[in-house]
N, C-alpha and C positions, 0 to 999 in steps of 0.2 A: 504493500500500500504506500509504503516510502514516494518509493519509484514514480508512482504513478500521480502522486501529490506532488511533485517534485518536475513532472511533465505537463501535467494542468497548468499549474502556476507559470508555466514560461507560454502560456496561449497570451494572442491577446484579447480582454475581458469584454463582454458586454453584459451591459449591467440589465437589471428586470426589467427598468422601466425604460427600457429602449427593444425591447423585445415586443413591442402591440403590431409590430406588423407580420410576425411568425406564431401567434398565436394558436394559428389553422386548426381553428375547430372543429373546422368543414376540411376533410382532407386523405390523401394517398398514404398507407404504411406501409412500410417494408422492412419486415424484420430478419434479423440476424442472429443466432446463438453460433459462439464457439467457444475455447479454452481459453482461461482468463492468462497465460503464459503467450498471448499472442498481441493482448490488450499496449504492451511499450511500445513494440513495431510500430502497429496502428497507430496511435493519438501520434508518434513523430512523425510520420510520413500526412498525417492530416493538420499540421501546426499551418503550411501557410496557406490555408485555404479556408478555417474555421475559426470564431472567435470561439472563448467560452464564458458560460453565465458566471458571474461574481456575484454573491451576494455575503455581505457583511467581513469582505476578505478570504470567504470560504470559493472553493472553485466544485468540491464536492458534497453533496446535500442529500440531507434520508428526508425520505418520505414513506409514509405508514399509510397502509393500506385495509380496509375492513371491506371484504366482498360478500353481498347480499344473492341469495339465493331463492326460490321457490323448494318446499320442503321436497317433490319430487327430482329438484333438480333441473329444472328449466333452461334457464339461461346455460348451464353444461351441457347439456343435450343437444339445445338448436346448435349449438357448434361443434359439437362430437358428430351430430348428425348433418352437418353444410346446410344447414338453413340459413337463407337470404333475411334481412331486416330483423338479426336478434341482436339482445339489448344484454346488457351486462349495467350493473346497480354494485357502488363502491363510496364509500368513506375514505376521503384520503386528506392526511394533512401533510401541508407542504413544511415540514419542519422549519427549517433555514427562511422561510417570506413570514411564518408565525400564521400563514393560512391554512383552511380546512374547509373544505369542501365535498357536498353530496351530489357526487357527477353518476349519470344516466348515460351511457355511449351506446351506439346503433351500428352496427356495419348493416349496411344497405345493402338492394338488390346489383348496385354500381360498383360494391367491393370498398367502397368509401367510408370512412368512420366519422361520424358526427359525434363530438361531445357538448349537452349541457349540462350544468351544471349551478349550483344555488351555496353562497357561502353559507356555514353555519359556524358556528363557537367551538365546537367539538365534537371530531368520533364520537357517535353513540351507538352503544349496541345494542337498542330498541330503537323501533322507528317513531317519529311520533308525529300526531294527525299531520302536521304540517309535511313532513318528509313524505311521508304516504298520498298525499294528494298533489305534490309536487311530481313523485314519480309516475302518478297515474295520469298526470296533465302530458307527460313529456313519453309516456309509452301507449299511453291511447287508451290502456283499460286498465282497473283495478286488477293489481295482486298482490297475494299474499308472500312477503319473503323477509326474511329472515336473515342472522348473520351467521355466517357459514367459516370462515377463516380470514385471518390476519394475512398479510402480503408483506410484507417491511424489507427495505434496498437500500443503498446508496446511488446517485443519479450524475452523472456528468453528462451537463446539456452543451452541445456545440450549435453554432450558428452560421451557417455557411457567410463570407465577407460579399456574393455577390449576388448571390442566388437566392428564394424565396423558400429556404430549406430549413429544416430545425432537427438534428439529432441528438438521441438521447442513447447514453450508455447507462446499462445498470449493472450493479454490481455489490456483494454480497449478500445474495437475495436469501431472507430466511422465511418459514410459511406456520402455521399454529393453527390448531382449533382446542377444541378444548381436554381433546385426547393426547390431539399427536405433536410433531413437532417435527423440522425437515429443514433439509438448504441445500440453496445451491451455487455455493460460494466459490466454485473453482469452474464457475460456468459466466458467460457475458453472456447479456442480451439487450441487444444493439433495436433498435429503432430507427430509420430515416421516414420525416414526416415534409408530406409536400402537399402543394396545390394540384398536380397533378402528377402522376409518377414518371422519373424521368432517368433513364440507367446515365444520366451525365453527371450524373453525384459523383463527386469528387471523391465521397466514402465507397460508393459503389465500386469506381475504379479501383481505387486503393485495396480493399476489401479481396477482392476479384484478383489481384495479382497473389493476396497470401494463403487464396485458397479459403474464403471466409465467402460461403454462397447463402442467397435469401432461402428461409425457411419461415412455412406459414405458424406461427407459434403462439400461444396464449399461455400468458404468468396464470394465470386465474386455471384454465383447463390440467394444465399440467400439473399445479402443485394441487388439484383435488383430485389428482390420480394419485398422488402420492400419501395423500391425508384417506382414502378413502378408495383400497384397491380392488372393493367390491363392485366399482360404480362401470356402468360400461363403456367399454374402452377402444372396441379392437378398430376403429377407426381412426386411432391416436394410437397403436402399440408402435409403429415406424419409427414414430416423433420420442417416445417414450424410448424406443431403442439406441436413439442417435444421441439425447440426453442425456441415459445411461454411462454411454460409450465416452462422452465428454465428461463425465465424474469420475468415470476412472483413468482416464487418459493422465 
């Protein structure tokens, strides 16, 4: 982690509040997992292409996650099963901005992710009327859901210098419910977020020369295959196998 505080800090910074025009709410992902021994290569060969976020002199930032479920399992399913227009329901507070927020996200029939989202005071792990008819206004129908497991990471955001692009690295991801407990700390999982997706990402190239290819991937799907090895899978054991492969690598 030395290392990698020590490569951050030599980007140069952009601050939050210069960041309203990468927001992209409405937007293209493209995700990446590989071995976190690959992570120094990366960030140096993307220093003069990328700013990074600074906040409060910090270059690295946790953010806590609480993901909500329907008691059958819903929102796991429509994605275990490739259904178009599912929603995923999450509590997250941004540690480092002192913000928290109860975000709704959509991937659409377009493959595109929509997030909104409603500040609140703090994670709760009840819903309460107000939260509940926020998410019913922003998913179209009443339901019933509940909290399901913890997500908590550390997050290096990069900002392309020219481009309308916003990447996110995460890293030391651990996962909880009120059983179990899991990580997956010797794994990145990369993010490039756009207006529209474009393989001219400067991460993309870079990426692509050290052997680091997009794979379709979910924090939330994956660590409830690991909190919960009952739940069905076999259209996620690929992804589960390549995961695997990368913790023990």
């Amino acid at each position: 982690m030395n290392e990698i505080s020590k490569i951050t800090a030599s980007f140069s910074p952009i601050k939050l509040a210069e960041m309203d025009n990468v927001k992209l709410m409405s937007r293209s992902d493209t995700k990446f997992a590989f071995k976190f021994s690959k992570l120094p290569e990366l960030l140096n060969q993307m220093m003069p292409f990328y700013k990074v976020l600074e906040i409060n002199g910090k270059f690295i930032h946790d953010y806590k996650s609480l993901y909500f479920d329907t008691d059958d399992r819903k929102f796991y399913l429509d994605h275990h099963n490739g259904r178009v227009n599912r929603n995923k329901v999450r509590f997250r507070e941004y540690v480092g901005s002192g913000l928290t927020f109860l975000e709704v996200k959509l991937k659409n029939n377009k493959k595109r992710t929509i997030k909104k989202r409603m500040k609140v005071d703090a994670i709760a792990k009840a819903l309460s009327k107000e939260h509940k008819k926020y998410i019913k206004k922003i998913i179209g129908r009443k339901l019933e859901v509940n909290a399901k497991q913890w997500i908590n990471f550390s997050r290096i955001t990069l900002v392309h210098k020219t481009q309308k692009e916003r990447l996110t690295i995460d890293i030391n991801l651990t996962f909880e419910n009120e059983k179990l407990s899991g990580d997956l700390k010797q794994i990145i999982i990369a993010e490039v977020k756009q207006e529209k997706m474009s393989r001219s990402s400067d991460f993309m190239k870079i990426a692509k020369e050290i052997s680091i290819l997009p794979i379709r991937l979910s924090k939330y799907c994956i660590t409830t295959l690991q909190l919960n090895p009952n739940v069905k899978q076999n259209r996620f054991k690929e992804k589960l196998l390549f995961i695997n492969k990368l913790k023990q690598a």
